[in-house]
C-alpha positions as CSV (number, residue, x, y, z in Angstrom):
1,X,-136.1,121.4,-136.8
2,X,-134.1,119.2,-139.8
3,X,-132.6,120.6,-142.2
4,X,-135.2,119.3,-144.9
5,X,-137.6,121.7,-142.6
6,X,-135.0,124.9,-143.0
7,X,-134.9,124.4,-146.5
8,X,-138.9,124.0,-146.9
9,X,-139.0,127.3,-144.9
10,X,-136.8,129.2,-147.5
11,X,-138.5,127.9,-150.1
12,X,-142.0,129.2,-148.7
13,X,-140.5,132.5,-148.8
14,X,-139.4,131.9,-152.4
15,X,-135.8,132.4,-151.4
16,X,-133.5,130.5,-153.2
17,X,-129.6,130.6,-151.5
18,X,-126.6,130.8,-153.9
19,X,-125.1,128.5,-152.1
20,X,-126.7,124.5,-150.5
21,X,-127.5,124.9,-146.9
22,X,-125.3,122.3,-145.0
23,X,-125.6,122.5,-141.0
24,X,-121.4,123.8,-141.5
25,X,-122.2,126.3,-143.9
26,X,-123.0,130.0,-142.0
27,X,-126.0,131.5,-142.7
28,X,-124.5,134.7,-144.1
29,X,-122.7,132.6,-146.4
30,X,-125.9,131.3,-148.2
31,X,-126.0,133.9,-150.5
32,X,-129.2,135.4,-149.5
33,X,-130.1,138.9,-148.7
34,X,-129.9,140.1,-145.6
35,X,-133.6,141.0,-145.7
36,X,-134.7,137.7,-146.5
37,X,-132.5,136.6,-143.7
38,X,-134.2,139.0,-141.2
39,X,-137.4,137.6,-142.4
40,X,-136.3,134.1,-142.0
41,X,-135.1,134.3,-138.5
42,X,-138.6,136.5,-137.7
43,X,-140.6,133.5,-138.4
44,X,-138.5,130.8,-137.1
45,X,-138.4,133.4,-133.3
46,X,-142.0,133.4,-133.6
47,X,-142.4,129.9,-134.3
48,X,-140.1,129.4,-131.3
49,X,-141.6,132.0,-128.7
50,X,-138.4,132.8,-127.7
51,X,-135.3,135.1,-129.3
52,X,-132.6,132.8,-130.6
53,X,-129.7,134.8,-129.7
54,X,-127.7,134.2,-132.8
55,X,-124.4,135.6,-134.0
56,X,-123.0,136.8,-137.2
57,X,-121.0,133.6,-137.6
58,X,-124.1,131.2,-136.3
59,X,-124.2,128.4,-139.2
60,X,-127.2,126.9,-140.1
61,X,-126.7,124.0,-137.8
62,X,-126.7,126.2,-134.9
63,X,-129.6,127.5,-135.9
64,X,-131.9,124.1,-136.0
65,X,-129.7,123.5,-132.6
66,X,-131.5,126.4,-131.6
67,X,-134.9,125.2,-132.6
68,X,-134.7,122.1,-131.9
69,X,-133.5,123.2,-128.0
70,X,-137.3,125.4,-128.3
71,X,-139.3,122.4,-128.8
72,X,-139.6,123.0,-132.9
């Protein structure tokens, strides 16, 4: 996953962050609610197969690590 592809994902769940995702920025520091981040992270699991096993301080370049590890 790039991050052109993280950023195509918020935007199909008309979620626009307060703050521009970089792969060093953490994802609780997008500005985003933490709903929409459940949400986000739903899809990306099931578009993965697999749980991602994330932390509160994961940054959004560990997360397309992550997917990109699953093969997405």
């Amino acid at each position: 996953m790039t991050l052109a592809d993280f950023n195509a994902l918020l935007e199909e769940h008309n979620i626009k962050p307060e703050v521009e995702p970089q792969e060093n920025v953490p994802v609780v520091d997008l500005g985003i609610d933490s709903f929409e981040i459940l949400m986000v992270l739903g899809d990306l699991e099931s578009a993965a197969g697999t749980s991602l096993d994330l932390s509160l301080d994961a940054t959004v370049g560990d997360v397309l690590q992550k997917m990109t590890a699953a093969g997405k």
